[in-house]
N, C-alpha and C positions, 0 to 999 in steps of 0.2 A: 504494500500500500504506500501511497505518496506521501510524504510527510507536508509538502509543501498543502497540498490540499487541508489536509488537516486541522496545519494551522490556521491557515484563512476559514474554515471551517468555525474552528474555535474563536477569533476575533468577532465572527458573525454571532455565534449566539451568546457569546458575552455582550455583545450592540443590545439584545434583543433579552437580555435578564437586567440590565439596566434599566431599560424602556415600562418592566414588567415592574422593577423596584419604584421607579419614579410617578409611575402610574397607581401605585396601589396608596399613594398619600393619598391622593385625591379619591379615592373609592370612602365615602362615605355613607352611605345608605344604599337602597337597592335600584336609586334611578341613574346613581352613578356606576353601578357594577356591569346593570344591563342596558345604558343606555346614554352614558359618559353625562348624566347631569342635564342633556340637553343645550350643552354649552360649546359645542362644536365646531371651527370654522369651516370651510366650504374645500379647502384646501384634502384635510383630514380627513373630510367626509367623502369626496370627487375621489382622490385616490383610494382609499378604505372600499369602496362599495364599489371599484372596480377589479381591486386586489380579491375580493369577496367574491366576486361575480367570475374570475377568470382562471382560479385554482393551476396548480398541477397542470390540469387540464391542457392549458395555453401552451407552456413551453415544453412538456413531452404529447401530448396527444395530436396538438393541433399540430405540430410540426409535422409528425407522422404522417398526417392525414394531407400536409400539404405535397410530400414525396408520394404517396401513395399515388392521389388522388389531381396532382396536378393543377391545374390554370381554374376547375371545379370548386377548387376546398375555398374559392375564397368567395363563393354565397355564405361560408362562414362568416367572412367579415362581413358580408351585407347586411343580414340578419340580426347582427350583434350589435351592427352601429345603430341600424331602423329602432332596434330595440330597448337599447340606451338614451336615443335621441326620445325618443315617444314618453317615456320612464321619467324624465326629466324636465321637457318640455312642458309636458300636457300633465302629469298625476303627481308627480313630486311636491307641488305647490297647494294642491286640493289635500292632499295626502297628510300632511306639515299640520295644516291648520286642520282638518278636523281633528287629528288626534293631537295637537294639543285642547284643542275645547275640550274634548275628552277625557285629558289626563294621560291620554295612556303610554304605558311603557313596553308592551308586547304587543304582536300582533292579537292574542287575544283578547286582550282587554280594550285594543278598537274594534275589531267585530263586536264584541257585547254591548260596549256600549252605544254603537251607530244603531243597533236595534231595539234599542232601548230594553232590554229584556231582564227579568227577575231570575229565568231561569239559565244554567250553565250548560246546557245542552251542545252550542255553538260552542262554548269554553273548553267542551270536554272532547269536541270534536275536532279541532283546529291544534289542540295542544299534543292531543294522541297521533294526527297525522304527522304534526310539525318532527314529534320525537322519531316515530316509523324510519320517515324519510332522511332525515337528519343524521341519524346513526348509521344509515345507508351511506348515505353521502358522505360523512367522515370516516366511514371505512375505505371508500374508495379513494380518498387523498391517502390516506396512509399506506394504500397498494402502491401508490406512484411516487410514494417516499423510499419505499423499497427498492422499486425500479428506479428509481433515482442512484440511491447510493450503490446500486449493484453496476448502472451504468458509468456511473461517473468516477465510484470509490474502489469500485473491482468489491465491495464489502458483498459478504451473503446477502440476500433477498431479506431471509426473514428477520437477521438483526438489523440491516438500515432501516426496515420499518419500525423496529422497536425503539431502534435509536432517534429517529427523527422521533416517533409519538411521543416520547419522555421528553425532549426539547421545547415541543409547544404548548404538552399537557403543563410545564414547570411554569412557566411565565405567565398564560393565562388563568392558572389558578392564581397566582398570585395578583394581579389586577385586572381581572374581570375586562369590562369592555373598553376603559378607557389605555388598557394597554394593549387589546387589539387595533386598536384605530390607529394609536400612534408608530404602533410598529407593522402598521399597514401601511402606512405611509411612507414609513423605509424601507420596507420592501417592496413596496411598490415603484419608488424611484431606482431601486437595483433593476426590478423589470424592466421597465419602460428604458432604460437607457442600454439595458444590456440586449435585450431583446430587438429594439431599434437600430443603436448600431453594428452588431456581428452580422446582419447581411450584405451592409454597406462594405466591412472589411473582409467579410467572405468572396463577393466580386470584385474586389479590388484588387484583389488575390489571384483570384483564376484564372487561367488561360487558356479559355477552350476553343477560342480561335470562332466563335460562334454567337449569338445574341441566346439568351434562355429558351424563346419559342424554338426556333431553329434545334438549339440542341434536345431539348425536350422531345423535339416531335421524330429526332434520328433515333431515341430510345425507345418509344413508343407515340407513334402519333394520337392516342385516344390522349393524353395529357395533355395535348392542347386543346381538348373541346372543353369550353368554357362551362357548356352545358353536360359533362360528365363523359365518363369513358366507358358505357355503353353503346353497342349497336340497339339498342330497344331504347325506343323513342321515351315509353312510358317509365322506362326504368331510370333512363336520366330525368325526367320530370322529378320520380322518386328523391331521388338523391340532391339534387338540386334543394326543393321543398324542405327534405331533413337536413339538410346543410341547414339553411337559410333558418328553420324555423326556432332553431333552436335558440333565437331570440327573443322569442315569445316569454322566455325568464325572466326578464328584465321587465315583466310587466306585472309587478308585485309579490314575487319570492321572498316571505321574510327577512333572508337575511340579508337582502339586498334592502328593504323595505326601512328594517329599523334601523337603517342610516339618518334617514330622513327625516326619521324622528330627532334622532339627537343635532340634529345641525340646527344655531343658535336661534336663525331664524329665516325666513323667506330670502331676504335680499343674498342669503348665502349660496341658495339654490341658483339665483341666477348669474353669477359667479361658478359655480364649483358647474353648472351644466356642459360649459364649456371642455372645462378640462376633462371632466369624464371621458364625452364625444371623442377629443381630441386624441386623447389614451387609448380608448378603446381602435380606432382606426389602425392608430399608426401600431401597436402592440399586435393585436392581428392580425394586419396584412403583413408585418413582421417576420411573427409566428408560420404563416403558411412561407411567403417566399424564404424562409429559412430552409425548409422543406425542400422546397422548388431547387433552393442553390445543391441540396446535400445528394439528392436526385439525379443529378447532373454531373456533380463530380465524382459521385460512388460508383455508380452505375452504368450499365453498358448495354445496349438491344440485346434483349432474349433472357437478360438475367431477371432473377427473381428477387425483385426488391428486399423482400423480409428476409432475405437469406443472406444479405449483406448488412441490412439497415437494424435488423432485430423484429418481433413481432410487431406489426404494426407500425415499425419502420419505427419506432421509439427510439431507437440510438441515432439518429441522425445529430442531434444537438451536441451530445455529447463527442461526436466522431471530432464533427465539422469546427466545435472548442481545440481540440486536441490537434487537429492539422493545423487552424489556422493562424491559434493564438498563440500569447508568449504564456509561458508555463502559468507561469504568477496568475495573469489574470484569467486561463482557463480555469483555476482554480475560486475565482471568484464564480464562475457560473456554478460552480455548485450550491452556493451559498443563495448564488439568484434564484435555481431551479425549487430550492428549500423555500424561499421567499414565498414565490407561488403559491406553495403545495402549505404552508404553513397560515397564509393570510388568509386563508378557509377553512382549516381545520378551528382554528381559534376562534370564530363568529360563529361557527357552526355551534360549537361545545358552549360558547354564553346561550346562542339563540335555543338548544336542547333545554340547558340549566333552566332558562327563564320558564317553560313550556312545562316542565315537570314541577319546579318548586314555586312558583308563581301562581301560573294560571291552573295546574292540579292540586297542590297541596296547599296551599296559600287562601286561593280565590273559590275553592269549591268544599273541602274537607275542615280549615283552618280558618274561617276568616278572620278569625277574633285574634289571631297571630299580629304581631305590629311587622312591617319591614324589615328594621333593625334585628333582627332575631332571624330573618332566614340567611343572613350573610353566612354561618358556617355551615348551614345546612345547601347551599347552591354550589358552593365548593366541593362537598362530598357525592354531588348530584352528578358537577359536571365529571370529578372523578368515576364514578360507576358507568357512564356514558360513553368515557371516553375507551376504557378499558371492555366493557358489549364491543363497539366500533371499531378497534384492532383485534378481537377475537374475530369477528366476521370476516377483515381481511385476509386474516390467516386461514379460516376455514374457504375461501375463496379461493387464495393460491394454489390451495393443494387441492381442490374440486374440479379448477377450471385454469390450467399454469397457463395456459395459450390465449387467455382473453387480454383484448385492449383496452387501458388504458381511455381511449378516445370517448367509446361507448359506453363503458362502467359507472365513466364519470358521470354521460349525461342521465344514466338511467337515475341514479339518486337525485341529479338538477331536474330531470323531468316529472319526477315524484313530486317534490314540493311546489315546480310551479303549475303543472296541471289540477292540482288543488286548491290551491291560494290564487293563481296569479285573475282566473276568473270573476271571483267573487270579488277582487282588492278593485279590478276595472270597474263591475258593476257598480259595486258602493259608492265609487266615486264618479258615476254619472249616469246613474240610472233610480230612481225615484221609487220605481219598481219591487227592487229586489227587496224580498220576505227573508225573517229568518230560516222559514223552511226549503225554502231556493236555496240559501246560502250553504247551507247544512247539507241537502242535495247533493250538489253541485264538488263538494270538497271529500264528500264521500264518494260520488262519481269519478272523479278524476282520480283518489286514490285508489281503490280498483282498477282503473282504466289503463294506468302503468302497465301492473305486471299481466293484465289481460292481452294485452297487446305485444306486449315482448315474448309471453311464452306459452300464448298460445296461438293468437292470429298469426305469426313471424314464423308460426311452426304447419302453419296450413300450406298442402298442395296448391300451385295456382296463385292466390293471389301472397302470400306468405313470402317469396322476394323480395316484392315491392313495399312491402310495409318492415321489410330487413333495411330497406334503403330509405325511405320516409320514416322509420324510427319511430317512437314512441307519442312524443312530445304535441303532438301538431293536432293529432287524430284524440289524443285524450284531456285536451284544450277545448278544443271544439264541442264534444259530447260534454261535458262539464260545462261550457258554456250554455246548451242550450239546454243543458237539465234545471238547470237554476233559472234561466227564462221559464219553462215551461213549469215547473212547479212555484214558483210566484205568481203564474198568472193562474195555477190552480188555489193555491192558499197565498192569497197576499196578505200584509201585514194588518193586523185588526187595527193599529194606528200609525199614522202617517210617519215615514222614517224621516221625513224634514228634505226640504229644498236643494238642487244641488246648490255647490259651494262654486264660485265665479272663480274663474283659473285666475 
């Protein structure tokens, strides 16, 4: 193993148990734990809910996907930015102000309160989904933490994953949210800069005597059709669609959501919109033409991508570090790729914490509990959350050694926002929606997941096409219009109040 890696390794989470030290002065009650006080600037918040929103994911999946996948992969970025831009634009501002009217500091406790309701049925339903999905979803960063340090460390699989979880489980027990936000922020400027510039100095580099389409299309010409690298028309539709759709998260995922809570106030949103948008483009289209470049100089017509690249072509980053950089700072994309994979496991484990000792023990079992008194009990929460959440990785590795990264991840992102991201649009611009729509709708879409992954994806015929249109799109939809359709069977016996002016 490299020492130099190591070290830079070590300088990076010493950064990041500072961060966790300096943040836990300020954790004084539980609106500061899980939701920094509400005092947040735009800066914090724009990079944090991007850092949040783009996991792991970004710098092994999406690269992958962009060698794989070619001139295609980058309806990812379409998707992502439409998605961002909508999120921020249009609902962040509605978003802000009713649930400060409302008080509230979880996704929870804005649904109940928008419906004005006595009963916790919504509470119990939204809080059970959020955990489901949520522990899904930090299990699957911690598979790409393994895959991380097994690509980058030469480390086993299954200790890089234990080693990174202990890294982030340490500092976010220790300051709750507002040491995820600020060491969101430093991680996320490691992205955004590292991620931005290694393709500029990867072609700076090359010499293939050729422009990207050109050599792309000597390896395989399907890599330059924009619209995907099938002969079937409908198949590239597929794929296209699930590239692109998978932007549809960004339209009220909690953990992207209760950003917006905590930022100070309106004027910060229109401010931090920008830099989001901005991030998310340039991070992205980053991400895929890093891809594109490692494709091109790994690879040769007739070879078989993953047989060079790794499954899923997931070693390309690590390769295309390792060629083109000086030691030193390929060693720092380690620390970057941790960044990623770390500014989501940490939102994740507060946004669980709050879902189980909040809005289940707290708000439905305990009410007579004050705040102040579940601070040690959300710590022991997010502990038992986090340790479920690496036990499932593990039992994943060894069930399924051959799955991607790309996909895993979005199956836990598609979990939560096929349940939430429905309801969070309607609330905030439809008059309409009942609480038994909403409840619906969020039970819909959690079913709708694994209905769709393992068993439509498994049918003769059309079961392809919905392998390549993915999960997300198709259980968005039916969740959408279950919560229509059951609102206009049972609407609300009293008016749920006016929209709110953007």
């Amino acid at each position: 193993m490299d020492l130099t890696k190591f070290v830079v390794l070590g300088l990076y989470v010493a950064v990041l148990f500072l961060i966790g030290i300096i943040a836990s002065r300020r954790v004084k009650n539980m609106s500061d734990f899980y939701v920094g006080g509400k005092k947040l600037g735009f800066w914090a918040v724009a990079f944090s809910a991007r850092a949040t929103g783009e996991s792991g994911w970004l710098l092994i999946g999406l690269t992958g996907m962009g060698a794989l996948s070619g001139l295609s992969a980058y309806w990812v970025v379409v998707g992502e930015v439409l998605g961002v831009a909508i999120s921020w634009w249009f609902m962040a501002k509605r978003f802000k102000r009713k649930s400060d009217d409302y008080g509230s500091i979880t996704i929870p406790d804005y649904l109940e309160s928008h419906f004005k309701t006595s009963k916790k049925t919504i509470r119990s339903v939204a809080a059970t989904v959020l955990s489901v999905f949520v522990v899904i979803y930090v299990s699957s960063q911690i598979d790409v933490t393994g895959k991380a340090f097994e690509s980058m460390l030469g480390m086993d699989y299954y200790w890089g994953a234990i080693v990174g979880f202990l890294i982030v489980l340490s500092y976010i027990f220790v300051g709750g949210f507002v040491a995820a936000v600020w060491s969101d922020l430093f991680q996320g400027l490691l992205m955004f800069f590292g991620l931005v510039l290694l393709p500029i100095v990867v072609w700076f580099y090359m010499d293939s005597g050729h422009g990207i389409v050109e050599g792309l299309h000597m390896i395989d010409p399907s890599l330059t059709n924009i619209w995907g690298t099938s002969d079937d028309v409908y198949m590239n539709i597929a794929t296209m669609l699930g590239f692109a759709m998978i932007g549809l998260g960004f339209l009220g995922s909690p953990q992207v959501y209760v950003r917006f809570m905590s930022i100070k106030d309106e004027n910060e949103i229109d401010k931090g919109k920008w830099v989001a948008v901005i991030f998310t483009l340039l991070t992205d289209a980053a991400a895929v033409t890093i891809g594109i470049l490692g494709r091109l100089y790994f690879t040769q017509s007739g070879q078989d991508p993953e047989a060079v690249l790794g499954n899923g072509a997931e070693n390309v980053l690590s390769m295309l570090t390792e060629n083109f950089l000086p030691h030193v700072v390929a060693a720092i994309y380690i620390a970057i790729v941790l960044s990623a994979i770390m500014s989501t496991i940490d939102s994740l484990l507060v946004l669980a914490s709050s879902a189980v000792t909040r809005d289940f023990y707290q708000k439905i079992y305990r009410p007579d509990l004050k705040d102040e008194d579940l601070g040690k009990l959300s710590r022991w929460v997010t502990l038992i959350m986090a340790f479920l959440a690496l036990v499932i990785a593990m039992a994943i590795a060894v069930v399924s050694p051959n799955h991607t990264v790309f996909w895993l991840v979005i199956f836990g992102w598609s979990g939560i926002a096929a349940s939430f991201c429905p309801v969070i649009i309607l609330s905030l611009f439809w008059s309409g929606l009942s609480e038994r729509g909403a409840v619906a709708a969020m039970i819909t879409g959690f079913l709708c997941v694994p209905f769709f992954k393992f068993v439509v994806q498994s049918m003769e015929g059309i079961g392809p096409y919905f392998v390549q249109l993915d999960v997300l799109a198709p259980s968005f939809l039916i969740s959408m219009a279950v919560a229509w359709a059951v609102s206009k069977l049972y609407p609300s016996k009293q008016p749920i109040g006016d929209k709110i002016g953007a």
